[in-house]
C-alpha positions as CSV (number, residue, x, y, z in Angstrom):
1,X,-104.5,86.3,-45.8
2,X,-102.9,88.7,-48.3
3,X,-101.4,86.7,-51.3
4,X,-97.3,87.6,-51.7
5,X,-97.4,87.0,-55.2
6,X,-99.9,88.3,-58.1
7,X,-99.8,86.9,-61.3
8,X,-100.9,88.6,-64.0
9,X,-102.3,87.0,-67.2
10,X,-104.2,87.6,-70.2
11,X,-106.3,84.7,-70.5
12,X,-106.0,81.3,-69.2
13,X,-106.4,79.2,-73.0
14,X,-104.8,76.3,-73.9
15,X,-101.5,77.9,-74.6
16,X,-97.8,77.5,-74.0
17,X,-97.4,80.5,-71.7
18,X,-101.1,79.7,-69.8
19,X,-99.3,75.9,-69.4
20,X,-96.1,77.3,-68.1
21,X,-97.7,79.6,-65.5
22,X,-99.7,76.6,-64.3
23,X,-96.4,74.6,-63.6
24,X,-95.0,77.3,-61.9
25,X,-97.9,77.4,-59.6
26,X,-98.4,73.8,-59.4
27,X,-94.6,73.9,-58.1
28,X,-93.8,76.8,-55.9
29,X,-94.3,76.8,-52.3
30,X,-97.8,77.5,-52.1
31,X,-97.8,78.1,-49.1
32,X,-94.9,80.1,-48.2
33,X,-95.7,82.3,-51.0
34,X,-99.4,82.4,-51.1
35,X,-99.7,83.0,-55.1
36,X,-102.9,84.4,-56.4
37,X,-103.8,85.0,-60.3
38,X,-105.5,88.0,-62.4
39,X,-106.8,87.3,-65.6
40,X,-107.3,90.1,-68.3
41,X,-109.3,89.0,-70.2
42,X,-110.9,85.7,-68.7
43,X,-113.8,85.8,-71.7
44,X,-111.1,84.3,-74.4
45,X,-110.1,81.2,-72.3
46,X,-110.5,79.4,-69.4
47,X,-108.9,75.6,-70.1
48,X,-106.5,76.4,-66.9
49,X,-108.6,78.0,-64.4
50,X,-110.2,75.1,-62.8
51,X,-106.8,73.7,-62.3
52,X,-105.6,76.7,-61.0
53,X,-108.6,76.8,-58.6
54,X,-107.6,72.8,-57.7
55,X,-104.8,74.3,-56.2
56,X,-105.5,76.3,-54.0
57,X,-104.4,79.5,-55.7
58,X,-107.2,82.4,-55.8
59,X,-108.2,83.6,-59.1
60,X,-109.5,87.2,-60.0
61,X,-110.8,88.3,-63.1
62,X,-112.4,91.2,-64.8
63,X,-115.4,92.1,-66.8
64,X,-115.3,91.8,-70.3
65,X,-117.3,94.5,-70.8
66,X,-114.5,97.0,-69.2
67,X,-112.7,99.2,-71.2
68,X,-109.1,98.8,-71.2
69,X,-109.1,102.3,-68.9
70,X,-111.5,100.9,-66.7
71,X,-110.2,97.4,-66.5
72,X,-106.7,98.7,-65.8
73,X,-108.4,101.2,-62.5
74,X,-109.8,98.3,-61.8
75,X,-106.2,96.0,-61.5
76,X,-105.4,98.9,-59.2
77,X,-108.1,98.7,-56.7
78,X,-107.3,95.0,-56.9
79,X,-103.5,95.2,-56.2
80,X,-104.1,98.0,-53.4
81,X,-106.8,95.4,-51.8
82,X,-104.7,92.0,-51.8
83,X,-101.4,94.4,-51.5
84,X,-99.2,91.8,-52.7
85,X,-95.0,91.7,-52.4
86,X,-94.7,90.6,-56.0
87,X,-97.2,91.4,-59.3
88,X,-95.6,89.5,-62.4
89,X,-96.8,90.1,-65.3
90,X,-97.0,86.8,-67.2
91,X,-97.7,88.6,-70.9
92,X,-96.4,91.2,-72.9
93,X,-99.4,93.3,-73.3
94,X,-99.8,93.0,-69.7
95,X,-96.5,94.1,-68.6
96,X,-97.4,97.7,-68.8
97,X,-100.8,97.2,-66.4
98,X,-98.7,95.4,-63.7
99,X,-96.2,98.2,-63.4
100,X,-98.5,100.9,-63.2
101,X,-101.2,99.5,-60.9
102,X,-97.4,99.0,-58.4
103,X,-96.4,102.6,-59.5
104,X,-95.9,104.6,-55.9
105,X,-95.5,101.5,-53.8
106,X,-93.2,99.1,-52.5
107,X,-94.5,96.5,-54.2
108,X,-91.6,95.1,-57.3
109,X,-93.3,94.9,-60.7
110,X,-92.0,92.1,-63.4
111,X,-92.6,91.8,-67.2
112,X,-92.6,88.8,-69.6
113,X,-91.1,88.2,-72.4
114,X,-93.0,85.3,-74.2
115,X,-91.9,84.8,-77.7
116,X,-90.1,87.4,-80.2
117,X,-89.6,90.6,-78.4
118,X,-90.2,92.7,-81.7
119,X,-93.6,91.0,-83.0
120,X,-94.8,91.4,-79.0
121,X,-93.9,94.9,-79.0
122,X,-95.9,95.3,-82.7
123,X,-98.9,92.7,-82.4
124,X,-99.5,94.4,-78.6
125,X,-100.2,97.7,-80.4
126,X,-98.5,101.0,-81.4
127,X,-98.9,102.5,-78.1
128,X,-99.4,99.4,-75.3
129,X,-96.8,97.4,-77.1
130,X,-94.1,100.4,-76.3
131,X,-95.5,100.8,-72.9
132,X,-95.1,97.5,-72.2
133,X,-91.8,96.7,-73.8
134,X,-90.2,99.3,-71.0
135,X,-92.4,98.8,-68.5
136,X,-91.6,96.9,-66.2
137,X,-87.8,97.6,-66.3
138,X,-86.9,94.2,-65.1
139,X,-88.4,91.4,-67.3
140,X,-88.4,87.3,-67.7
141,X,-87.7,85.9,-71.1
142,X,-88.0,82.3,-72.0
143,X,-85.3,82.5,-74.3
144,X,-82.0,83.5,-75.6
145,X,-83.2,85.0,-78.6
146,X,-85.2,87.0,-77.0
147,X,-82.6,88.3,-75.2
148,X,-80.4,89.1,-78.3
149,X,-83.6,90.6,-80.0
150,X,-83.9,93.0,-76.6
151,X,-80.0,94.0,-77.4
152,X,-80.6,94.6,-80.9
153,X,-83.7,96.0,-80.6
154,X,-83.0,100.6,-81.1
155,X,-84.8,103.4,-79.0
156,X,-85.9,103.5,-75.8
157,X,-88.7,101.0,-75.4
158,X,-86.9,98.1,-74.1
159,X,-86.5,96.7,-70.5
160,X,-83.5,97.9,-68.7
161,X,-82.7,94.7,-67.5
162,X,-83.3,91.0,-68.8
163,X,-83.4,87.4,-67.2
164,X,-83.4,84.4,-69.5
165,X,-85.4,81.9,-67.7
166,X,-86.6,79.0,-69.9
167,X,-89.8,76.7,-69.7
168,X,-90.2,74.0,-67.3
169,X,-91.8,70.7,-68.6
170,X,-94.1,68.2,-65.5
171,X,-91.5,65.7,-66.4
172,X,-93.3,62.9,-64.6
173,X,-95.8,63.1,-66.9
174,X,-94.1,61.9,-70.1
175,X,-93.2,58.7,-70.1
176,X,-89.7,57.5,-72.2
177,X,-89.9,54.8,-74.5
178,X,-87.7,53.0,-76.6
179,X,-91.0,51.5,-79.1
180,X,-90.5,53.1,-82.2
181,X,-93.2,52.3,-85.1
182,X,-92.3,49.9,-87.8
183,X,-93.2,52.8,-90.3
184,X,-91.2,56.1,-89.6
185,X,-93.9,58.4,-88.1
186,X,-93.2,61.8,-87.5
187,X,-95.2,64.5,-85.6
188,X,-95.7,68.2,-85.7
189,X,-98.2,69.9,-82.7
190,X,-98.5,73.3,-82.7
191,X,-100.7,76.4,-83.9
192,X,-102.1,76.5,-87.8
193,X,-100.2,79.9,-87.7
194,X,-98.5,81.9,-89.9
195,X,-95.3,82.7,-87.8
196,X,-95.2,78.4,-86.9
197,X,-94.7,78.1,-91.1
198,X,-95.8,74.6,-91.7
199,X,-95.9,74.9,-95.0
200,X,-92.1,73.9,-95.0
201,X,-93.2,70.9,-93.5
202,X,-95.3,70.1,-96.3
203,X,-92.7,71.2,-98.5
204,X,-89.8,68.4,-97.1
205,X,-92.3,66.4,-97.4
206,X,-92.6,66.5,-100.5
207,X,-89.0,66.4,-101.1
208,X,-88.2,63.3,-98.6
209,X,-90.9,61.4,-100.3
210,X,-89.6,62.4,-103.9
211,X,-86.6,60.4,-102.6
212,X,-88.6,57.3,-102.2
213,X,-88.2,56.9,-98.4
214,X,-91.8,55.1,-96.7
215,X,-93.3,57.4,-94.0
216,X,-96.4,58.7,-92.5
217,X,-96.8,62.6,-91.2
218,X,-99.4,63.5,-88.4
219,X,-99.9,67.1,-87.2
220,X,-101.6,67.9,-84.1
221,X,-103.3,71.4,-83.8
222,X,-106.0,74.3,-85.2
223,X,-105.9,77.2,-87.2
224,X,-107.0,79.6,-89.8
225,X,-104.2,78.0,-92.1
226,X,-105.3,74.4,-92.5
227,X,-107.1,74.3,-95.4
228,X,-104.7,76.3,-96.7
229,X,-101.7,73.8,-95.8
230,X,-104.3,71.0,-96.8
231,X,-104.4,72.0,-100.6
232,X,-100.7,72.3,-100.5
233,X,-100.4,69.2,-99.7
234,X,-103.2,68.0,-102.5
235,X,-100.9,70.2,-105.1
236,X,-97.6,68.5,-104.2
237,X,-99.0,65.0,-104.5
238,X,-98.5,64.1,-100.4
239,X,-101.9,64.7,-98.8
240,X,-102.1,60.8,-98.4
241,X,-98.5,61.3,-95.9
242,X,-100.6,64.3,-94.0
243,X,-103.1,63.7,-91.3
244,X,-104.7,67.5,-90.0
245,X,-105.6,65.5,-86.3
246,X,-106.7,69.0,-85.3
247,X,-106.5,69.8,-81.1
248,X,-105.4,66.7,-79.0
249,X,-105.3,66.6,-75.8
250,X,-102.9,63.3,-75.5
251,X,-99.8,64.6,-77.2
252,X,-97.7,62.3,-74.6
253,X,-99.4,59.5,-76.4
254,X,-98.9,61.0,-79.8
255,X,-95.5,61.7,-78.8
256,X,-94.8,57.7,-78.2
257,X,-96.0,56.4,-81.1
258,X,-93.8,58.8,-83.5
259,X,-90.3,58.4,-84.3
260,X,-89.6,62.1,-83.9
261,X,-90.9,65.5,-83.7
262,X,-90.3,68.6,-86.7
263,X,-90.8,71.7,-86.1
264,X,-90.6,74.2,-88.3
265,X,-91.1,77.7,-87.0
266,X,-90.4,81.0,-87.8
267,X,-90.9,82.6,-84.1
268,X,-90.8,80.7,-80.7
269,X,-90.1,81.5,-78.0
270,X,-88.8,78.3,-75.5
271,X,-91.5,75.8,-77.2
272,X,-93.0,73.2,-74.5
273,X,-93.7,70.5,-77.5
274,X,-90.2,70.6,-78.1
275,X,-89.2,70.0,-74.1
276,X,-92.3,66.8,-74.5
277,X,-90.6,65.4,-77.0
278,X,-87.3,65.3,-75.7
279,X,-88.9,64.1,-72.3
280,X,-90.8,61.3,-74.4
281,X,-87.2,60.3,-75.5
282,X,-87.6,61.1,-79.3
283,X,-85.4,63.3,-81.3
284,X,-86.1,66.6,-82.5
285,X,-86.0,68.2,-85.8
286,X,-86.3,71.9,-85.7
287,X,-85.5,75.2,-87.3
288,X,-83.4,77.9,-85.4
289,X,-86.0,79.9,-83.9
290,X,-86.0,81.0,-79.9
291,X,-84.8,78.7,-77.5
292,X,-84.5,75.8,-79.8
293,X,-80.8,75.7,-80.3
294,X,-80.4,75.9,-76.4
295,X,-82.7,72.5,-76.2
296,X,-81.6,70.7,-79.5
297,X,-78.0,69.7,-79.6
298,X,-77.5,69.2,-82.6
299,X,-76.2,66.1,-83.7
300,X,-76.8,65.0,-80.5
301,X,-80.4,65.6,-79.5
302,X,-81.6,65.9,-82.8
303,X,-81.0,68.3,-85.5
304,X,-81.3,72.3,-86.1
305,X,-81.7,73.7,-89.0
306,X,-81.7,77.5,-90.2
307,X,-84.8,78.9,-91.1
308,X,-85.4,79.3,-94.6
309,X,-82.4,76.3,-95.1
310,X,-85.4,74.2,-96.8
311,X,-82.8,71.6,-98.1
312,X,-81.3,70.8,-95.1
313,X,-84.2,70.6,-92.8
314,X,-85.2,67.9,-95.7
315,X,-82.4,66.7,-95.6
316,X,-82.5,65.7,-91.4
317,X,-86.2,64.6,-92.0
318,X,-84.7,61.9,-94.2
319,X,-81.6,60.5,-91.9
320,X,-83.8,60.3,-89.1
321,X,-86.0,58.1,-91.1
322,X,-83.4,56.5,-92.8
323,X,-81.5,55.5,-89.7
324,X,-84.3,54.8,-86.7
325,X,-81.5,53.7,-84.4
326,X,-80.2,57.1,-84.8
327,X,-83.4,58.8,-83.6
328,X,-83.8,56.2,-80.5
329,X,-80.3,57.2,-79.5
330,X,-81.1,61.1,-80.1
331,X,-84.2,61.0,-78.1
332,X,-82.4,58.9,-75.1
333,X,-79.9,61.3,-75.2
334,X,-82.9,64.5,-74.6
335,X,-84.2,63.1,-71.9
336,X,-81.6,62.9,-69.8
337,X,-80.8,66.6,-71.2
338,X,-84.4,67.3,-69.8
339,X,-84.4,66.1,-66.9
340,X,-80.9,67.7,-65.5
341,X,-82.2,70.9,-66.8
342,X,-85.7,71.8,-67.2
343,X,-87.6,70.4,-64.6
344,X,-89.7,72.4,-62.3
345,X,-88.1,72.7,-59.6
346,X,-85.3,74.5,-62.1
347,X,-88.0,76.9,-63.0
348,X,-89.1,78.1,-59.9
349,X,-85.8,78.8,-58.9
350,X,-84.9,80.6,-61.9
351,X,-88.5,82.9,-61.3
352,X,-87.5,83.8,-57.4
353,X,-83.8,84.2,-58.3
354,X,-85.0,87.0,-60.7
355,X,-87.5,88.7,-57.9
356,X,-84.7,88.4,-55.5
357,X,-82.3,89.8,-57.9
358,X,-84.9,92.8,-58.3
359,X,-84.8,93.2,-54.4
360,X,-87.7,91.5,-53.0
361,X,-86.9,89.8,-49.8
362,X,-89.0,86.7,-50.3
């Protein structure tokens, strides 16, 4: 039976966008939509695909060894086998591949969006990252920035038309808890990456703790940048308020022994640690990037703070450990935010309503 539905991906690692694609499986109506899954390039990850497989869904990948050329005759022969309704690209650099393997069909062709429209268009490449920031004409972002950066953005090489449909969060899988440590602990999880700059983390730390306030940082995650971030630490005299867990698996659990979560990046685009948090009932501190002021009320949920405002963002750090009852309150107050919102049902509405809107007749 011919899949209705392709999804195109680049690799299935243990990322935000590879998670999100999994829900949206995990969710839809498998069976009235029969979804199937392309990966680009399988050889850099695999953390999803057994799940995937679990489900039901059929997974198709390609040789590493292809060149890009080859790989993307190959997509074609694929899509004119299974002759799906739907392909969706669910990366930028594959955005391009998904329209032209559709190009003199009926089938519709979708594009994603997946964090800063501009740095996708540049880190994709000079050439794919044009192709595939116009190509397909109808795209998904997962946030309102990157909508306003689509706007902004000069020349041709932008999709013609735009829907903003944030991240879904499993919500049954983070439990809410009112147990706050005795300490103030707060946690960061993400990417040792430039673009997630933790090294204003480090910074307010430094600042909070020069203010004589007791608490304990832990960051959960890998990257190039951690000894970097380490000997920052060293040189500001907090490396003994750091812990570097590296990759967890359990960030529910890590999630419910904090007091809240900072984050501190530069580009996002709807960040899922930011949704676990709030579904874990703890309060969010984070800077203004993607889809974060959509999820943080501020003041409410938690705080936001513009990037590069290196005072303030200390300045949140410290009331939230200053005034615990504050946080609790915060974080009750998020996941009752999360769960009218962003569950998944909500985001496989949102997905259809956008192939709908693009004239399938699912």
């Amino acid at each position: 039976m011919h899949p209705r539905i392709l999804y195109l991906i680049g690799q299935l690692r243990l990322g935000g966008y590879e998670r999100q694609l999994y829900y949206l499986l995990q969710a839809i109506d498998r069976h009235r939509y029969r979804p199937a899954v392309a990966v680009w390039n399988a050889a850099q990850g695999t953390a999803f695909a057994e799940k995937i497989k679990a489900l039901g869904v059929p997974l198709y990948t390609f040789s590493e060894h292809l060149a890009v050329h080859e790989k993307m005759m190959a997509l074609r022969r694929l899509v004119k086998a299974l002759a799906p309704e739907v392909v969706h690209s669910y990366s930028f650099y594959t955005n391009f591949p998904a329209w032209w393997c559709t190009l003199g069909t009926d089938m519709i062709s979708i594009g994603s969006i997946r964090n800063n429209f501009l740095s996708d268009r540049q880190q994709a490449g000079n050439i794919l990252g044009r192709l595939s920031a116009r190509w397909p004409s109808i795209q998904i972002c997962n946030s309102l920035a990157a909508k306003q950066a689509v706007a902004e953005a000069a020349g041709p090489f932008k999709p013609s038309r735009l829907s903003v449909v944030p991240n879904g969060l499993d919500i049954q899988h983070f439990k809410a808890t009112s147990d706050l440590p005795r300490t103030p602990q707060l946690l960061a999880v993400g990417r040792l990456y430039p673009q997630k700059r933790w090294d204003r983390l480090v910074d307010a730390v430094a600042e909070v703790h020069k203010r004589g306030l007791s608490f304990r940082v832990r960051h959960a995650g890998e990257g190039p940048l951690r000894q970097a971030l380490e000997d920052q630490a060293k040189r500001l005299g907090v490396h003994h308020l750091i812990e570097f867990l590296g990759v967890r698996q359990d960030i529910p659990t890590l999630l419910a022994q904090s007091t809240f979560l900072v984050h501190t990046a530069d580009e996002e685009g709807c960040p899922n640690v930011v949704m676990e948090a709030m579904a874990c009932a703890r309060a969010v501190v984070a800077t203004d990037a993607g889809h974060c002021p959509a999820l943080v009320e501020h003041g409410k949920t938690g705080f936001v703070v513009k990037r590069g405002d290196d005072h303030n963002l200390a300045d949140c750090i410290a009331t939230l450990i200053e005034h615990p009852d504050l946080a609790l309150s915060m974080g009750q107050t998020g996941r009752v935010k999360i769960e009218q919102e962003f569950g998944l049902n909500q985001l496989v509405d949102r997905t259809v309503r956008t192939y709908a809107e693009a004239g399938w007749k699912g």
